[in-house]
C-alpha positions in Angstrom: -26.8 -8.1 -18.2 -25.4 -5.6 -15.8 -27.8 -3.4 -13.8 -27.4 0.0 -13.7 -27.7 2.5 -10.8 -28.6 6.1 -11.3 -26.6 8.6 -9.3 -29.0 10.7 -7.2 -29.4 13.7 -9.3 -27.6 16.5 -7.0 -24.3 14.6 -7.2 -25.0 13.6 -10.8 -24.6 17.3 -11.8 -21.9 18.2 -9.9 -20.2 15.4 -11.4 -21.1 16.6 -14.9 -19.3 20.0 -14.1 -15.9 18.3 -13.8 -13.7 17.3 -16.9 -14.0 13.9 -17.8 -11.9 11.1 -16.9 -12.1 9.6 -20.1 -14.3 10.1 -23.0 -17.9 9.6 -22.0 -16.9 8.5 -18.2 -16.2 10.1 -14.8 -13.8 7.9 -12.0 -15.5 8.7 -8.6 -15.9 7.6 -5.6 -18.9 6.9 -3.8 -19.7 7.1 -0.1 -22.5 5.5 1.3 -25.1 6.9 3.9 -23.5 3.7 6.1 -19.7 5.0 6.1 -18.9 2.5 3.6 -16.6 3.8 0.6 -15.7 3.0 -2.7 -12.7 4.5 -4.2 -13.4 3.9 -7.7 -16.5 3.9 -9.5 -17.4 4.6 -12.9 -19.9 6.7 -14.3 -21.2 7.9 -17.3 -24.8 10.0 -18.0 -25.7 9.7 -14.7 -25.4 5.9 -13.8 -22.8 3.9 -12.5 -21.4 1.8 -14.4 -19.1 0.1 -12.8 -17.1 -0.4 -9.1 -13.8 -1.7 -9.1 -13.8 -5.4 -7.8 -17.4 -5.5 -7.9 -19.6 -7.5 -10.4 -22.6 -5.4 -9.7 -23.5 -2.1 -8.1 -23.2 -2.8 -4.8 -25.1 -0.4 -3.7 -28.9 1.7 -4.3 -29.1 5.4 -5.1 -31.0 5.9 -1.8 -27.5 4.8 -0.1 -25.7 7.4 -1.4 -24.3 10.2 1.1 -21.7 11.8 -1.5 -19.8 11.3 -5.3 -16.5 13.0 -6.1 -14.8 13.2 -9.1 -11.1 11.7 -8.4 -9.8 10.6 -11.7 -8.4 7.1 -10.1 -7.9 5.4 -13.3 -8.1 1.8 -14.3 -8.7 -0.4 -17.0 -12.2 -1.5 -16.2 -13.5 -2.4 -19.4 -10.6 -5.0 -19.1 -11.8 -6.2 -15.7 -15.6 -7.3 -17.0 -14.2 -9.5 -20.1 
């Protein structure tokens, strides 16, 4: 089973604001506190749900430095079959 990872609540609003990606998700991306970056990210009610070439969240909500909404599509629900 996949673990989730909350988005710290100030981004996960802001996020919420924007029109969604797809129905029920958000594509963001996620900088960490570290510099590192990760261009697309799926959320949905507040958790990530999954980073593009990554099995698991790679990374803790107390990472996180910033979350925009970018819209970079991809068919992720094909990548974890």
């Amino acid at each position: 089973m996949k673990r989730l990872t909350q988005i710290p609540h100030e981004f996960s609003t802001r996020v919420q604001r924007h029109k969604e990606t797809g129905m029920g998700y958000h594509v963001v991306s996620v900088t960490l506190k570290s510099g590192k970056h990760f261009d697309q990210v799926v959320t949905s009610q507040g958790c990530v749900i999954q980073v593009r070439g990554h099995r698991e969240v790679p990374f803790t909500p107390e990472e996180v430095a910033s979350v925009d909404v970018n819209h970079k599509q991809w068919n992720f629900r094909e990548a974890t079959r």
